[in-house]
C-alpha positions as semicolon CSV with decimal commas, in nm:
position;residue;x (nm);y (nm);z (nm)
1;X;6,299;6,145;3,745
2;X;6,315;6,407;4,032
3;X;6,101;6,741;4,092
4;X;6,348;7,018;4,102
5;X;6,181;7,398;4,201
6;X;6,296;7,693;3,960
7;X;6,291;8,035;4,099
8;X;6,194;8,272;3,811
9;X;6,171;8,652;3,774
10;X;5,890;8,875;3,897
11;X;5,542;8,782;3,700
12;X;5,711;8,565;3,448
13;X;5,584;8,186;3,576
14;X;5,319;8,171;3,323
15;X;5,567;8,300;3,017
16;X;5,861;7,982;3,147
17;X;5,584;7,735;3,176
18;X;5,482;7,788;2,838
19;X;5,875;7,757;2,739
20;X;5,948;7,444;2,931
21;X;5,604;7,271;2,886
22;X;5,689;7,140;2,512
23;X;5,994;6,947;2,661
24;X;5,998;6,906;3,011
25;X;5,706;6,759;3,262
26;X;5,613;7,129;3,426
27;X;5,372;7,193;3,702
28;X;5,225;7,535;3,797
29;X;5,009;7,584;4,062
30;X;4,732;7,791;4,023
31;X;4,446;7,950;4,229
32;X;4,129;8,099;4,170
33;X;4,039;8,421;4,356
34;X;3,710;8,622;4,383
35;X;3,880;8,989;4,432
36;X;3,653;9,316;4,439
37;X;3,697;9,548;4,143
38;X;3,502;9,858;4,200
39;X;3,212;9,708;4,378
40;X;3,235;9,394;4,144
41;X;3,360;9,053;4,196
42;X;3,539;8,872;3,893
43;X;3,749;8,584;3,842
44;X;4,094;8,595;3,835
45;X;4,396;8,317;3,878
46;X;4,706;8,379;4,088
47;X;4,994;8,209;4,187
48;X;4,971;7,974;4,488
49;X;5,337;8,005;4,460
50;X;5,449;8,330;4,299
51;X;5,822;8,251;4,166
52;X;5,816;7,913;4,209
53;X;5,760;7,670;3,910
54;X;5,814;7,261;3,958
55;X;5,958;7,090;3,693
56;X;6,039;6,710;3,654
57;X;6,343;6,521;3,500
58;X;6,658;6,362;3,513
59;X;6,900;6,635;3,589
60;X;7,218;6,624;3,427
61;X;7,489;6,917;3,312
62;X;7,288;6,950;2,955
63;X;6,985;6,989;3,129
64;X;7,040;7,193;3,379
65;X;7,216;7,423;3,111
66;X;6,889;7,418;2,907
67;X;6,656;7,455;3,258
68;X;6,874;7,781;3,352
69;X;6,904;7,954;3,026
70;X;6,499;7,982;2,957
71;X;6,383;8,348;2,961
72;X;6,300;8,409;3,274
73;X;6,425;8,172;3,458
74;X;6,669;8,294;3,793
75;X;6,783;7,971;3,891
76;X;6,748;7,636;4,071
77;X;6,610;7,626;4,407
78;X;6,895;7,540;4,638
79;X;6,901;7,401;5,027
80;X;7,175;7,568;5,253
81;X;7,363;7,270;5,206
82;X;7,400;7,335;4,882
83;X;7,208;7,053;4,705
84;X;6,929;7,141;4,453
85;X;6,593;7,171;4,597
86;X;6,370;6,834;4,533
87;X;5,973;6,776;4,583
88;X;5,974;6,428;4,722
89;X;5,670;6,228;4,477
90;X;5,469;6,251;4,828
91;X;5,472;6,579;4,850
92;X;5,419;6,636;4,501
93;X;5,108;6,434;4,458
94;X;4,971;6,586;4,777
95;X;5,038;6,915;4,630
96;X;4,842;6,795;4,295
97;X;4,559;6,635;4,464
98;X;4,475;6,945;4,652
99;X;4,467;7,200;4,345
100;X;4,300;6,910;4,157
101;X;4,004;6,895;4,382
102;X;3,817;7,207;4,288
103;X;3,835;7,307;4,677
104;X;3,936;7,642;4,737
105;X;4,281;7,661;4,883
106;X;4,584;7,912;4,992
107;X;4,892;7,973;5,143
108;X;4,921;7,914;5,506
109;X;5,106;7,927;5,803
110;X;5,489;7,741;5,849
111;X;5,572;7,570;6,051
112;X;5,292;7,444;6,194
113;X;5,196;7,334;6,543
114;X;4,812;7,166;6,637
115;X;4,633;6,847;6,634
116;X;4,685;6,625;6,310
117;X;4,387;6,495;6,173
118;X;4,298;6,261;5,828
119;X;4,008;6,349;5,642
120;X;3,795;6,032;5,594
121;X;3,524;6,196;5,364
122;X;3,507;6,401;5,048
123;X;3,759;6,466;4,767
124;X;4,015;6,538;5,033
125;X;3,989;6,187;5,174
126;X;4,298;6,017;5,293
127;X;4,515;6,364;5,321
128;X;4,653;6,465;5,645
129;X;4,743;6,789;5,821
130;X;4,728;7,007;6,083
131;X;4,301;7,121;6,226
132;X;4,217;7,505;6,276
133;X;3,950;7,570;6,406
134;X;3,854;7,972;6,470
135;X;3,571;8,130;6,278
136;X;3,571;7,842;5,999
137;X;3,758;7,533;6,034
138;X;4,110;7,491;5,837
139;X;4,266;7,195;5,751
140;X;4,650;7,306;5,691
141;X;4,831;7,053;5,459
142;X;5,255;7,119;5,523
143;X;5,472;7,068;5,236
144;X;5,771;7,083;5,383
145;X;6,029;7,041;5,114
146;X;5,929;7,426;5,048
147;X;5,863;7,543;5,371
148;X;5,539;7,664;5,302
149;X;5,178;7,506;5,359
150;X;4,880;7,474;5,208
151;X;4,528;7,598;5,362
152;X;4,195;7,405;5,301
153;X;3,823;7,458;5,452
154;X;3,649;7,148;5,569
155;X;3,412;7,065;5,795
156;X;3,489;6,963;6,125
157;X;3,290;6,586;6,081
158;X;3,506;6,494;5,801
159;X;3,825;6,433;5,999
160;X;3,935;6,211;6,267
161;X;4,255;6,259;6,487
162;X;4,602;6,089;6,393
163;X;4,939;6,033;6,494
164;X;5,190;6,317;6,465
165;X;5,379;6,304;6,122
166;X;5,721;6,203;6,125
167;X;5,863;6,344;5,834
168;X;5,900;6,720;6,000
């Protein structure tokens, strides 16, 4: 079983998750966001990324027939080569262990350029990425299959330098 990416319409993730989730293995990435309503913080969840839902199975003609018919859903993420779209597991689990953690994260920057480091402390321990340091220090975490990046704060003792990834 593969993780294909399904491109849905504006502000309906939430509705196709809840359509696919009885059948299929479905994965929606959420965040948590402190945004100011009239002088007054509350909680809300977003998107980490809007359109996007991740979806794992064996993809034949009858399924991708029942994938692409759901309310809401667009279509199958393609490459330019024409080939659907798949998460490698790697990526994947990296992807789950960060929103699993209970650390704040975001979007960041792709591609990314810097000094790769591996955090050796903390719930992050053992991922890798790319250090930014400015006025609070970022670990950004590339997934690469989508082109995007993932944003974490740690602290500057809990990584140590490695070699360059490969799989760029």
């Amino acid at each position: 079983m593969k993780w294909y990416v399904l491109y849905t319409r504006p502000n309906h993730e939430r509705a196709v998750y809840t359509r696919l989730h009885q059948g299929f293995e479905v994965y929606l990435p959420m965040v948590e966001r402190w945004p100011q309503y009239h002088k007054q913080a509350r909680k809300k969840s977003t998107l980490l990324f809007p359109r996007y839902l991740f979806v794992r199975c064996y993809l034949d003609t009858h399924t991708y027939l029942e994938l692409i018919t759901v309310p809401g859903v667009m279509r199958l993420v393609e490459k330019v080569e024409g080939e659907f779209l798949l998460l490698c597991d790697e990526e994947m689990h990296t992807l789950q262990r960060l929103h699993n953690t209970g650390v704040a994260i975001e979007r960041g920057e792709y591609p990314i350029a810097g000094q790769w480091v591996q955090v050796t402390q903390g719930p992050l321990q053992g991922i890798t990425g790319v250090l930014r340091e400015g006025s609070r220090t970022t670990l950004v975490v590339p997934i690469h299959s989508l082109r995007e990046s993932i944003a974490v704060e740690v602290s500057r003792a809990q990584v140590i330098p490695c070699a360059a990834r490969q799989d760029m």
